[in-house]
matplotlib code that plots the C-alpha trace (Angstrom):
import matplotlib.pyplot as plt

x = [9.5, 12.5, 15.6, 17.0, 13.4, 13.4, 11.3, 8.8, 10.4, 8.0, 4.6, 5.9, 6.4, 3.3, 1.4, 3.2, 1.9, -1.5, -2.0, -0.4, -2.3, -5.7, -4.6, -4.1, -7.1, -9.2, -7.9, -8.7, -12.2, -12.1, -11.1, -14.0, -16.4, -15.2, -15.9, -19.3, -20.1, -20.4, -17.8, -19.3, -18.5, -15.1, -14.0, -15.1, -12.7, -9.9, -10.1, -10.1, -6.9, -5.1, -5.6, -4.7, -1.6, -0.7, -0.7, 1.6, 4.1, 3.5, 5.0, 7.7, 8.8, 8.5, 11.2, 13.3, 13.5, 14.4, 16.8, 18.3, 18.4, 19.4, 21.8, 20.9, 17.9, 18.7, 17.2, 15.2, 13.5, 10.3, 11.4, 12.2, 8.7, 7.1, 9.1, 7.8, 4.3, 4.4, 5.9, 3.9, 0.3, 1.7, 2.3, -1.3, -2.9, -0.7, -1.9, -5.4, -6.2, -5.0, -7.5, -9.8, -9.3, -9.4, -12.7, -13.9, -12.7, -14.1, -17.4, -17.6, -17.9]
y = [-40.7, -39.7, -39.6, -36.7, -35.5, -34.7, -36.5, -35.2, -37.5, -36.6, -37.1, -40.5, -40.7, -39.4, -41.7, -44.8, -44.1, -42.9, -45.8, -48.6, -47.0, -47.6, -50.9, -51.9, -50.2, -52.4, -55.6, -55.0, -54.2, -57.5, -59.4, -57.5, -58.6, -62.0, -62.3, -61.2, -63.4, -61.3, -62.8, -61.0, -57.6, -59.6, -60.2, -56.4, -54.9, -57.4, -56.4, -52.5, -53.7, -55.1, -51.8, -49.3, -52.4, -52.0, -47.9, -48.0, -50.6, -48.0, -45.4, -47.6, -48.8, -45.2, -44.1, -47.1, -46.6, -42.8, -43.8, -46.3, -44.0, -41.0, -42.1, -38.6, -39.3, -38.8, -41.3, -39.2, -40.7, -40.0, -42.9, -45.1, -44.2, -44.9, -48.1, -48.6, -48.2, -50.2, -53.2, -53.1, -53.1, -56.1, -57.9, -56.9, -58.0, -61.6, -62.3, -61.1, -63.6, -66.0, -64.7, -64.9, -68.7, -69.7, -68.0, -69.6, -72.7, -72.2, -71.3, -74.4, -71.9]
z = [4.7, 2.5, 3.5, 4.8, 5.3, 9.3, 11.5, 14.5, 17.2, 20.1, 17.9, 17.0, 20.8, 21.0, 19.3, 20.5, 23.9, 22.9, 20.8, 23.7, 26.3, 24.3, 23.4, 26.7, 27.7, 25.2, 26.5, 29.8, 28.9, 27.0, 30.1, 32.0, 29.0, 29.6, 32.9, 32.7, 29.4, 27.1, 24.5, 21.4, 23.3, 24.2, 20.7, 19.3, 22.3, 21.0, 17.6, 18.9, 21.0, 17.9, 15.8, 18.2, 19.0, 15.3, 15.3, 18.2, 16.5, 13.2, 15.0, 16.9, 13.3, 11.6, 14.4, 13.7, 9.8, 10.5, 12.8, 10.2, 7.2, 9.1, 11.9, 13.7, 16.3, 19.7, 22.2, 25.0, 28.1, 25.8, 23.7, 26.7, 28.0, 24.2, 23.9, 27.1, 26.8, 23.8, 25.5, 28.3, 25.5, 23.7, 26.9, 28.8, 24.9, 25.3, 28.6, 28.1, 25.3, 27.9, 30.9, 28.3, 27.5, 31.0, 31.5, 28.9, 30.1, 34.0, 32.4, 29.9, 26.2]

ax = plt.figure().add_subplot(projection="3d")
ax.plot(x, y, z, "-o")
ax.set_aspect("equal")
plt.show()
């Protein structure tokens, strides 16, 4: 994005939650898969995680470099609730390779 070019805030938003909530949606499928055994399943809903993860951190990071070059984005409780979102998909994705490894562990893979 250029500078001076203005930025739609709220699709950014947007997308950061969209994008976290499918992430986190993912890796709880993933723990689900795990539990049931099916680690190839497991592994495709990780990868899924990681890209929507990596769309969501796209937008974060496209708000941040506006907000650096341009010095004129106002924070809304939309951002806090993006930022949010976000926070809370990188933390279920942590934790779920985790679940993941002590399934695997309990059921000797």
């Amino acid at each position: 994005m250029e500078r001076g070019t203005k930025m739609d805030a709220i699709a950014e938003c947007m997308n950061m939650i969209a994008y976290g909530g499918e992430a986190k949606g993912h890796a709880l499928e993933a723990i689900n898969q795990a539990k049931e055994g099916d680690f190839a399943a497991c592994e495709e809903s990780l990868k899924l995680s990681d890209e929507a993860l990596t769309k969501s951190h796209q937008a974060h990071t496209n708000l941040l470099f506006y907000d650096a070059q341009n010095q004129d984005l106002q924070v809304t409780i939309l951002m806090v609730h993006a930022a949010d979102h976000l926070g809370s998909a990188e933390t279920i994705r942590t934790l779920a390779d985790e679940i993941i490894y002590l399934i695997k562990e309990v059921k000797h893979v």
